[in-house]
Residue, then its C-alpha position, 0 to 999 in steps of 0.5 A: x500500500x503507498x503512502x498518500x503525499x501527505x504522508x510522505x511530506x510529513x515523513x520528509x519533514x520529519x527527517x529534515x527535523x531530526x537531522x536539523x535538530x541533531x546539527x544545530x542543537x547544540x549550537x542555539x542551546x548554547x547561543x540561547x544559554x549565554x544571554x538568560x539566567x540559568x541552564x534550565x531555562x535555556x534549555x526550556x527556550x531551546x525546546x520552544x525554537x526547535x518546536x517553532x521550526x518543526x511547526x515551520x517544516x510541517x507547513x512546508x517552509x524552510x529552516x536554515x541557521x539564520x531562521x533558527x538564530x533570529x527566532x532564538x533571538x525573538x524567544x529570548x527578547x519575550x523571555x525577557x519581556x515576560x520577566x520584566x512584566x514579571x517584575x512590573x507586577x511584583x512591583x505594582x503588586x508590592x504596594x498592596x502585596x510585598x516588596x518586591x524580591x531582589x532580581x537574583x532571587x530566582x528561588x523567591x520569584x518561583x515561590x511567589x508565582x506557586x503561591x498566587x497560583x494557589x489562591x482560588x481560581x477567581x482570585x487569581x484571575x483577578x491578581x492576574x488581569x490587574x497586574x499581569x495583563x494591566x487591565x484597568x478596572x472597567x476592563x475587568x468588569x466587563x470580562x467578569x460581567x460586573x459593575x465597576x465597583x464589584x470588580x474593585x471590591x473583588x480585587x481588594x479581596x483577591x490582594x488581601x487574600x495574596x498579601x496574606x499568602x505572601x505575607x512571609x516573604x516580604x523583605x524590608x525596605x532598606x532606606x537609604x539617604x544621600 
């Protein structure tokens, strides 16, 4: 019985990723693990290139080293783009939440998103589409089908209730004076 053309194209794309993936591995996993923090993490944006460009050959288009340096390059720019809203919200977050943890603190960042992601389901929502997302409260009205006012009493009660969650972690401020 003979493969469609469908069949064999996927096949096709299939070798040109795997010989793709052995060759150049290595190589933007190492261009990608200079420019962020940790191994893991350049591993975890590695996977996410190579996922890009197996989605790439399956619709049929070319992957070549310069493809795989610039999308490298984009994934890295939104990981940093994700850490700096990250911050932002810690923080917007910090005048009602928490100071906000030193930027090294990769351990202590982890443990405030595990422990926002442990508030209730709508809390959490709220926590994220304030800070995170940045939506004003008339935007998160209309999304929770509310009146303004509702959704700022529920915000209240979502950081009260993070504040509470995150209440041992935060730090003092250290005043300083010039």
């Amino acid at each position: 019985m003979r493969r469609g053309s469908g069949g064999r194209a996927r096949a096709e794309a299939r070798g040109r990723f795997v010989d793709l993936y052995r060759e150049r591995y290595r190589t933007i996993l190492t261009t990608i693990e200079h420019r962020v923090s940790s191994f893991e993490t350049a591993e975890d944006l590695t996977e996410h290139v190579f996922t890009l460009a197996w989605e790439r050959l399956q619709a049929g288009d070319g992957v070549d080293l310069r493809w795989l340096y610039t999308t490298a390059r984009n994934v890295v720019g939104n990981e940093y783009q994700r850490r700096q809203r990250q911050l932002a919200l810690l923080e917007k977050a910090g005048e009602n939440i928490i100071t906000v943890p030193s930027a090294d603190s990769e351990d202590q960042l982890s443990e405030v998103r595990r422990r926002i992601r442990n508030l209730d389901d709508e809390q959490r929502e709220l926590i994220y589409m304030a800070y995170w997302e940045e939506l004003t409260g008339d935007e998160i009205a209309q999304i929770l089908g509310c009146t303004p006012a509702t959704a700022r009493k529920r915000l209240q009660r979502a950081r009260k209730a993070a504040g509470a969650a995150l209440e041992d972690l935060r730090q003092p401020m250290e005043v300083t004076h010039e």
